[in-house]
RODO-2510 file (C-alpha; in nm, 4 decimals, decimal comma):
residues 122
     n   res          X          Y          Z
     1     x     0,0000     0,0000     0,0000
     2     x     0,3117     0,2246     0,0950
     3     x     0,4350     0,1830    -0,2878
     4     x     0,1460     0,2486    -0,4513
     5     x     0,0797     0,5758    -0,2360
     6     x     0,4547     0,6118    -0,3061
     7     x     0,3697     0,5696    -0,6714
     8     x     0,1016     0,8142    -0,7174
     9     x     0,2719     1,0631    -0,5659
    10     x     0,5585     1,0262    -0,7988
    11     x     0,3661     1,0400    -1,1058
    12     x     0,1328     1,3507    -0,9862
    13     x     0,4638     1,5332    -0,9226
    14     x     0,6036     1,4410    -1,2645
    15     x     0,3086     1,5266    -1,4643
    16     x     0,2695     1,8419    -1,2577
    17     x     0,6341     1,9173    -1,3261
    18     x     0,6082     1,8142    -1,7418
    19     x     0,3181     2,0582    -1,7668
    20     x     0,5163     2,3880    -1,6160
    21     x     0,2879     2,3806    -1,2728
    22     x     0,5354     2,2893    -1,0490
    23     x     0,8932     2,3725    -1,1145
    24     x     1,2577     2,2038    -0,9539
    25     x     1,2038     2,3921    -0,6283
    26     x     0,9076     2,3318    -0,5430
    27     x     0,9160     1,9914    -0,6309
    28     x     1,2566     1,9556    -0,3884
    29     x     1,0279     2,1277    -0,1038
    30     x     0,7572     1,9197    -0,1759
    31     x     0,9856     1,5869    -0,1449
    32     x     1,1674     1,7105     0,1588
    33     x     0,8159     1,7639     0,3100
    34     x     0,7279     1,4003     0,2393
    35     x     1,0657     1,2489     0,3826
    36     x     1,0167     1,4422     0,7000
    37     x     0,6605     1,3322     0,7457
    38     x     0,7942     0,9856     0,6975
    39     x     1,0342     1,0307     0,9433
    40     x     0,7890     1,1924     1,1970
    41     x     0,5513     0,8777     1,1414
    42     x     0,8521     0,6391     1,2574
    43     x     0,9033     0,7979     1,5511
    44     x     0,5464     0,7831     1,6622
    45     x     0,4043     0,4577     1,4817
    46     x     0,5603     0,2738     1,8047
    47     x     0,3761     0,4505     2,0925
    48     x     0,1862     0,1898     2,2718
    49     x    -0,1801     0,2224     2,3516
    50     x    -0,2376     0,3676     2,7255
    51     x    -0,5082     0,0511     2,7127
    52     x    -0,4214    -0,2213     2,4876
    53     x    -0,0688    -0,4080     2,4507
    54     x    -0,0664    -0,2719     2,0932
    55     x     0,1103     0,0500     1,8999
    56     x    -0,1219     0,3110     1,7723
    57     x    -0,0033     0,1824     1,4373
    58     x    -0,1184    -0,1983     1,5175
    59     x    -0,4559    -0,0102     1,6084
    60     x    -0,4551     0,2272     1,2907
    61     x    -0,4973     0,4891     1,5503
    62     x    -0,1996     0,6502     1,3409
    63     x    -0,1525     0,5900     0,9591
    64     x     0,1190     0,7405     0,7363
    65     x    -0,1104     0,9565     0,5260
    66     x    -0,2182     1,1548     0,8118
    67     x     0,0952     1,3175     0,9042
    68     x     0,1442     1,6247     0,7485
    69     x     0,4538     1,8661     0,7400
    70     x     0,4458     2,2230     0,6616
    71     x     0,7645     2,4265     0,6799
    72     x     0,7527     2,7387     0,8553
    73     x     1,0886     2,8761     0,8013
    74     x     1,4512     2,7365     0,7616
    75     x     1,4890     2,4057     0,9678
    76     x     1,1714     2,4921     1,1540
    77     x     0,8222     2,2790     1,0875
    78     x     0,4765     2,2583     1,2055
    79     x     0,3789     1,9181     1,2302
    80     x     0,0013     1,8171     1,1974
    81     x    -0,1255     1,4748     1,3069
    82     x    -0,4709     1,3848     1,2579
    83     x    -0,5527     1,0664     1,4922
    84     x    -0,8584     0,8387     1,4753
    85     x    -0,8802     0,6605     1,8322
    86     x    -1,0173     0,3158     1,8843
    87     x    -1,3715     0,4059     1,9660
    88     x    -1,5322     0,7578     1,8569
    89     x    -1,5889     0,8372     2,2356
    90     x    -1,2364     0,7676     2,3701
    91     x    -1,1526     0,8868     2,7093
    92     x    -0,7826     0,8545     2,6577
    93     x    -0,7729     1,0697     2,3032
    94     x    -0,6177     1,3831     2,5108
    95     x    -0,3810     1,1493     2,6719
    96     x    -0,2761     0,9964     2,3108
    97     x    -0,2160     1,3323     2,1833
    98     x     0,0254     1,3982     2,4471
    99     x     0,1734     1,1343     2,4155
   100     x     0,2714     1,2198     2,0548
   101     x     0,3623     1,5525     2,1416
   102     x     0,6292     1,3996     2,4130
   103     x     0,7446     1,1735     2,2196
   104     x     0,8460     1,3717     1,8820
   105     x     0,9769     1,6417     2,1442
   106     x     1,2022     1,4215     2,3059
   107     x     1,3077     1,1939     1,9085
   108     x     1,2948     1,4677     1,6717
   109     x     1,6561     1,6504     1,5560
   110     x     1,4877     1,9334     1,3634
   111     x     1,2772     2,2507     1,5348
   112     x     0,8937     2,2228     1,5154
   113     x     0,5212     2,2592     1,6485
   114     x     0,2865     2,0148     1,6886
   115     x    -0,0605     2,0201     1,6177
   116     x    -0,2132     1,6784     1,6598
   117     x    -0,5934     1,6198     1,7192
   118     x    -0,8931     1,3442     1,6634
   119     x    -0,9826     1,3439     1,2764
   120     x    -1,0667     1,0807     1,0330
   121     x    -0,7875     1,0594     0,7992
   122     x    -0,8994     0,9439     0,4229
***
């Protein structure tokens, strides 16, 4: 599933590129946007459940696609993480967002903000 999201992406930027809407730059930003999404997603796909023996990952509390990285200026990023707990009425959502917010404070190398929060990622 990775790959083919992988995939897509790829190909949007290249036809976006071929047809003079996005140019080297921004396609560099966009890329380097990507990678450090990626890398924000391994650092939190391992957080355990406060409830369950499982990561939020196992629980598809967290996916990939709903990380999002927006640069703010040089080596500083806000960070957006849209979770989808277990059960709609979770008790334990605040205490999963801070729990993400702890963690990528104490893994992350680069400067950033966090803004995570209960949404339905499609």
């Amino acid at each position: 599933m990775e790959a083919v999201l992988s995939l897509v992406s790829l190909t949007a930027t290249k036809v976006l590129q071929l047809s003079g809407l996005f140019d080297d730059r921004n396609v560099l930003k966009v890329k380097k946007m990507e990678e450090k999404a990626l890398e924000v997603y391994d650092v939190i796909r391992s957080i355990r459940d406060p409830e369950k023996p499982n990561t939020l990952e196992e629980l598809d509390v967290v996916t990939e696609k709903c990380v999002e990285v927006q640069e703010l200026g040089e080596d500083e990023y806000l960070i957006i993480i849209k979770f989808s707990p277990t059960v709609p009425h979770c008790s334990l959502a605040t205490l999963i967002g801070l729990c993400l917010q702890v963690k990528l404070q104490r893994c992350l190398p680069f400067k950033h903000k966090v803004s995570a929060g209960r949404a339905t990622c499609s």
